[in-house]
C-alpha positions as CSV (number, residue, x, y, z in Angstrom):
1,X,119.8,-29.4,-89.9
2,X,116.5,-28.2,-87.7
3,X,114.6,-25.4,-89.4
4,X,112.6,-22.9,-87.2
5,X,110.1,-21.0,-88.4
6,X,109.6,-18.1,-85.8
7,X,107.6,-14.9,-85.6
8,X,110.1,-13.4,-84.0
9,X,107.9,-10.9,-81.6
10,X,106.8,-10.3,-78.3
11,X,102.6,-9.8,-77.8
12,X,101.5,-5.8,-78.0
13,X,100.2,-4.5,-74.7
14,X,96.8,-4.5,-73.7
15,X,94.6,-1.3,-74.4
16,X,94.5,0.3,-70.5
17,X,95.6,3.8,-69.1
18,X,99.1,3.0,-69.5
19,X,101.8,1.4,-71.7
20,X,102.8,-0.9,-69.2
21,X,99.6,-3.2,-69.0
22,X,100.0,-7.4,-68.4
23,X,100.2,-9.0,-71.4
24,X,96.9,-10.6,-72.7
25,X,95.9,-13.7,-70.4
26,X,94.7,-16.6,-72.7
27,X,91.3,-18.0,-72.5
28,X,88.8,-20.0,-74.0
29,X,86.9,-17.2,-75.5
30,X,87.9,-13.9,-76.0
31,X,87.5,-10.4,-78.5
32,X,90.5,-8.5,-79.7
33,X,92.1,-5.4,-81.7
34,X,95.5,-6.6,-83.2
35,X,98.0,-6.4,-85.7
36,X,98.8,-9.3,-87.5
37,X,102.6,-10.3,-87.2
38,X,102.3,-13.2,-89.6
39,X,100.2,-14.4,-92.4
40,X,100.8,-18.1,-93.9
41,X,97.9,-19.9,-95.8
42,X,98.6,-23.7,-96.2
43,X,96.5,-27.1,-97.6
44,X,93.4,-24.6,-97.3
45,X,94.0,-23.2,-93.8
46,X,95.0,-20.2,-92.8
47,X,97.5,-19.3,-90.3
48,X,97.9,-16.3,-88.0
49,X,100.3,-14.8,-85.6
50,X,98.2,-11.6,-83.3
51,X,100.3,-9.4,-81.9
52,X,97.7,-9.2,-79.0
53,X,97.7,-12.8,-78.3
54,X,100.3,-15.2,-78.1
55,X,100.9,-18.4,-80.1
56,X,99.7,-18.9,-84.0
57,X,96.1,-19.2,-84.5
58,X,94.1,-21.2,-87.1
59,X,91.4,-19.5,-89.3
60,X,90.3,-22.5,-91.5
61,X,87.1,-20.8,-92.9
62,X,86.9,-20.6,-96.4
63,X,87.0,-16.9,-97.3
64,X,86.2,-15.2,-100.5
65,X,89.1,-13.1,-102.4
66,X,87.6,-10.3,-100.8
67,X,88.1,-11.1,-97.1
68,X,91.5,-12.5,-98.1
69,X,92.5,-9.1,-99.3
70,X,91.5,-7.7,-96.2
71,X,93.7,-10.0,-93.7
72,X,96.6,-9.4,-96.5
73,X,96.1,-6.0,-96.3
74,X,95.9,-5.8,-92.7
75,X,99.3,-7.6,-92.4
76,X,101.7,-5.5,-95.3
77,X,100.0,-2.5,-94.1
78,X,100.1,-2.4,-90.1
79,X,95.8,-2.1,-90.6
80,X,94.3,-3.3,-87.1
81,X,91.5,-6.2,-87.3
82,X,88.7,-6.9,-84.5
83,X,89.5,-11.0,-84.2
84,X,86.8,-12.9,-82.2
85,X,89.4,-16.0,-80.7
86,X,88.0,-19.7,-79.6
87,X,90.8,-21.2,-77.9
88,X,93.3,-22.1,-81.1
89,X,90.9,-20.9,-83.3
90,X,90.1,-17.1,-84.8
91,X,85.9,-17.9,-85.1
92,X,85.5,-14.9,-87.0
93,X,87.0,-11.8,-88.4
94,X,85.8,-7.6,-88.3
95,X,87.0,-4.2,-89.2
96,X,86.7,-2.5,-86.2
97,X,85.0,1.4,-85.6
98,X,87.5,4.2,-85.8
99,X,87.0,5.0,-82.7
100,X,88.0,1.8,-81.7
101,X,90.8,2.0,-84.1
102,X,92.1,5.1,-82.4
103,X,91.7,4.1,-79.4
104,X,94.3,1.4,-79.9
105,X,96.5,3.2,-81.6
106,X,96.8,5.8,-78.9
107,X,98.3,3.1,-76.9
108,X,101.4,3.1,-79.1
109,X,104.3,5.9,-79.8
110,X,105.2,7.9,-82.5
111,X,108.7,6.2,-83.9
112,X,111.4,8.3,-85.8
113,X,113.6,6.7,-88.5
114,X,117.1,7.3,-89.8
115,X,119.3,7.0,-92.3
116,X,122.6,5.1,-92.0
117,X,124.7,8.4,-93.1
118,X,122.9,10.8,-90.2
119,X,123.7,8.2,-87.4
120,X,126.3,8.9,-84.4
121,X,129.3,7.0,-85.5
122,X,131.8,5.7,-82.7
123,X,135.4,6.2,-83.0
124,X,137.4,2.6,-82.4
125,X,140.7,3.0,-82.7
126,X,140.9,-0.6,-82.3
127,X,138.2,-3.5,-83.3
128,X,139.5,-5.8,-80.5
129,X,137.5,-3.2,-78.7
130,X,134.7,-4.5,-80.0
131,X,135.2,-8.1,-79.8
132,X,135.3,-7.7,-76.4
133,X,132.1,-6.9,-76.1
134,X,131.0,-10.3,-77.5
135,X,132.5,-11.6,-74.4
136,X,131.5,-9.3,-71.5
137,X,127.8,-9.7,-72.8
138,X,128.1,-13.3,-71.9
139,X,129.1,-12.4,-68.2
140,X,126.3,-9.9,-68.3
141,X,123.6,-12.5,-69.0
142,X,124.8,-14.8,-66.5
143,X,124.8,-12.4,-63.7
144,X,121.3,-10.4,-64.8
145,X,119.8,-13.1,-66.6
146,X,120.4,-16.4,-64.8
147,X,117.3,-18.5,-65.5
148,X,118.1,-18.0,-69.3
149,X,119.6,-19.9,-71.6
150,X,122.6,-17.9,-73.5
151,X,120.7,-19.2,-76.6
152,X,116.9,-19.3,-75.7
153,X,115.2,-18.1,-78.8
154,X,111.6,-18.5,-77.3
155,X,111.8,-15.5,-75.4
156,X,111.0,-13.4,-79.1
157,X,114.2,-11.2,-80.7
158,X,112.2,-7.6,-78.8
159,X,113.3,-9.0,-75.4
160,X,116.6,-10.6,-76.9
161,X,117.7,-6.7,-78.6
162,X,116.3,-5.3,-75.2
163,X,118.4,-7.5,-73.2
164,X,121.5,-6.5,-75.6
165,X,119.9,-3.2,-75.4
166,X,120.6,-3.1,-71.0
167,X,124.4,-4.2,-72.1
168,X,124.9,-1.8,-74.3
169,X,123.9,1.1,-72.5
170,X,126.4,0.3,-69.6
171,X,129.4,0.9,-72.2
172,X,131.0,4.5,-71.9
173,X,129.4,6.6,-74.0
174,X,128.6,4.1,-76.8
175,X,126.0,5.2,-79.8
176,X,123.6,2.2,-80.7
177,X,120.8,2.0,-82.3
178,X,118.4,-0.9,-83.9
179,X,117.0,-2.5,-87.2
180,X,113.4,-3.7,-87.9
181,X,113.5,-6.0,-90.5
182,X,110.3,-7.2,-92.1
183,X,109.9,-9.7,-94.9
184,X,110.4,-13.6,-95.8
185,X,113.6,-13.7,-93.8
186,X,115.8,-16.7,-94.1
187,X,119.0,-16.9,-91.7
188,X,121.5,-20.5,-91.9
189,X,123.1,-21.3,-89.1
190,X,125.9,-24.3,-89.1
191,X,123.1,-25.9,-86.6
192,X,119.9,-24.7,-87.6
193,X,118.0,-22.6,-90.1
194,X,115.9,-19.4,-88.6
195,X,112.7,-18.1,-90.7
196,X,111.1,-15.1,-89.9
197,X,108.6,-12.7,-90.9
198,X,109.8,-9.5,-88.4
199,X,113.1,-9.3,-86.9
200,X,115.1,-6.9,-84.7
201,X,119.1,-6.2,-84.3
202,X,121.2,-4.1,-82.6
203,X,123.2,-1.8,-84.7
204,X,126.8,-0.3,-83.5
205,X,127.9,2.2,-86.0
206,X,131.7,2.5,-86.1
207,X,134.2,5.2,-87.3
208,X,137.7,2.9,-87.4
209,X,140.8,4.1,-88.9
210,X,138.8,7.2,-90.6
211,X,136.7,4.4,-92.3
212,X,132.8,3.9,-91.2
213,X,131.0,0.7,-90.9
214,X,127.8,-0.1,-89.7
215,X,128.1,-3.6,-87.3
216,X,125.8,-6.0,-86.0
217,X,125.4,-6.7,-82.6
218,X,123.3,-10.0,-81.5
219,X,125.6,-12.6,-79.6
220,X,122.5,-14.7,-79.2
221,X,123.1,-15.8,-82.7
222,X,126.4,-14.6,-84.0
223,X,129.7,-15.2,-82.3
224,X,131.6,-12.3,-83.4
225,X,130.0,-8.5,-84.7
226,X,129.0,-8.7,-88.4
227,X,129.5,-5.7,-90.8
228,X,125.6,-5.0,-91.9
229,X,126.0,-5.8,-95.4
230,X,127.9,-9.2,-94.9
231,X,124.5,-10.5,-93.0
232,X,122.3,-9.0,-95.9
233,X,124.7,-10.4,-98.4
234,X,124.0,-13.3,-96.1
235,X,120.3,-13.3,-96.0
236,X,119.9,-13.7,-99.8
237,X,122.1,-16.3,-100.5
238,X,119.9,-18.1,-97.6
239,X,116.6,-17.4,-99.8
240,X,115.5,-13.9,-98.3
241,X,113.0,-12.3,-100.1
242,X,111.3,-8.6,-100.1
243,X,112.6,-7.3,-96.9
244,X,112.0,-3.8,-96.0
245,X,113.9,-1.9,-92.7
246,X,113.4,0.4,-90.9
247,X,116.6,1.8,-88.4
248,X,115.5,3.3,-85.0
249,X,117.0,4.9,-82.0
250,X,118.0,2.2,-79.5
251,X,115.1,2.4,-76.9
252,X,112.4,1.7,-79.4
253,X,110.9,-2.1,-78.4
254,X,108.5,-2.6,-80.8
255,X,108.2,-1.1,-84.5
256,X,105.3,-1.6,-86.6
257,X,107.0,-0.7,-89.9
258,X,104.3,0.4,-92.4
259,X,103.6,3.2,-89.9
260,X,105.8,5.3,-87.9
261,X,104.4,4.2,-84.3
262,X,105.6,1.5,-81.8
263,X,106.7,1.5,-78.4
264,X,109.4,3.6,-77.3
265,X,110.7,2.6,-74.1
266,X,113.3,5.3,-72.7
267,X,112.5,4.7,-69.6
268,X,112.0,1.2,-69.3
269,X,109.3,0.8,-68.1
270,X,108.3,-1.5,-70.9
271,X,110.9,-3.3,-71.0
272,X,110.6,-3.9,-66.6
273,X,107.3,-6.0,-67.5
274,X,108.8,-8.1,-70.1
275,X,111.8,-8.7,-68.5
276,X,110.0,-9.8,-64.7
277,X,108.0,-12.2,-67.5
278,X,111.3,-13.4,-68.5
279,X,112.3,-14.3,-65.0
280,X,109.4,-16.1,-63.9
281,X,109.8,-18.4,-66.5
């Protein structure tokens, strides 16, 4: 069995006059603000996943406990960083101004969160209903998403739930919404293991036979729609640890958890840029 270990998130835009930027171009040198999607030290190195910059990057300084608190910090907390980048490498670390601060988080949305009990339920009066939603997504991606692969995990689960997001929306009248998870998430396949630090699902809540259930929707990895707490259940018998969640309406592309901002993309714009990405790959 392969083991993955994926930080399952698309790059942050670029600070610019819009929300729609490009997404950062690599090169050999360069000077960023950033949140830090993941944080894993190991044999004395230190590894980092920007949400500015694509790929992991290697700090292998030695730091005191001090600066170590600060990159920790950064990461539970959703604290921007100033990271000074040499080709694979962060050179060096800063705390940047607060104006610079500010300035970057301008660039993001204020997210609402709800509660499973205040959520739009759909009435079903049958679950085959449902099912067959499993198989007209597969049609879907074929015809508006050729060039991928059904399932291509490289292209980061904020463009996999936005893709499921485009499907869903073209159902009569169906509430959905999504689920941030955060945390040392573990998910078994019979093929491979998945590891993440962030996720993101789509959520269809469900009022059948006068009973409500909250399902998961993500037919790049399941085959069939999965009550919520099977998968949790699911995720701890895998080896999950500490994961917080945060539920959002359904156009929200990114969350940063720890603070209630992201992207919210309701009229797709956003989601346009990825997406051409996607196609040009």
């Amino acid at each position: 069995m392969k083991t993955f270990f994926i930080c399952a998130c698309l790059p942050f835009l670029l600070k610019s006059n819009n929300k729609t930027s490009a997404f950062l171009t690599e090169a050999s040198d360069t000077k960023v603000i950033s949140f830090i999607d993941n944080y894993r030290e190991c044999d004395g190195q230190i590894y980092l996943k920007l949400a500015e910059v694509s790929g992991a990057k290697v700090f292998d300084k030695k730091l005191n406990q001090s600066a170590k608190n600060t990159l920790e910090n950064s990461y539970k907390n959703g604290i921007p960083l100033m990271f000074n980048i040499s080709g694979s490498k962060v050179v060096s670390i800063e705390v940047p101004q607060v104006e610079e601060r500010s300035e970057y988080l301008n660039h993001f949305d204020v997210v609402a969160y709800h509660r499973f009990e205040n959520l739009n339920y759909n009435r079903i009066e049958n679950i085959e209903k449902l099912y067959r939603l499993q198989n007209g997504f597969d049609q879907f991606l074929v015809q508006q998403f050729s060039t991928l692969h059904f399932n291509d995990f490289t292209i980061g689960c904020e463009a996999r739930a936005g893709i499921i997001t485009l499907y869903l929306n073209q159902q009569n009248k169906l509430w959905h919404y999504k689920l941030f998870l955060k945390g040392k998430i573990i998910f078994k396949t019979p093929e491979l293991t998945y590891c993440w630090s962030n996720h993101v699902l789509n959520v269809l809540p469900i009022e059948e036979n006068g009973k409500l259930r909250i399902y998961l929707f993500d037919p790049f990895l399941m085959k069939e729609l999965i009550p919520i707490e099977n998968f949790m259940k699911q995720l701890e018998d895998n080896g999950s640890e500490a994961i917080e969640w945060r539920l959002t309406d359904h156009h929200v592309f990114v969350c940063n958890m720890q603070n209630h901002f992201g992207i919210n993309d309701a009229n797709g714009a956003y989601s346009t840029t990825i997406f051409k990405q996607l196609y040009q790959r």
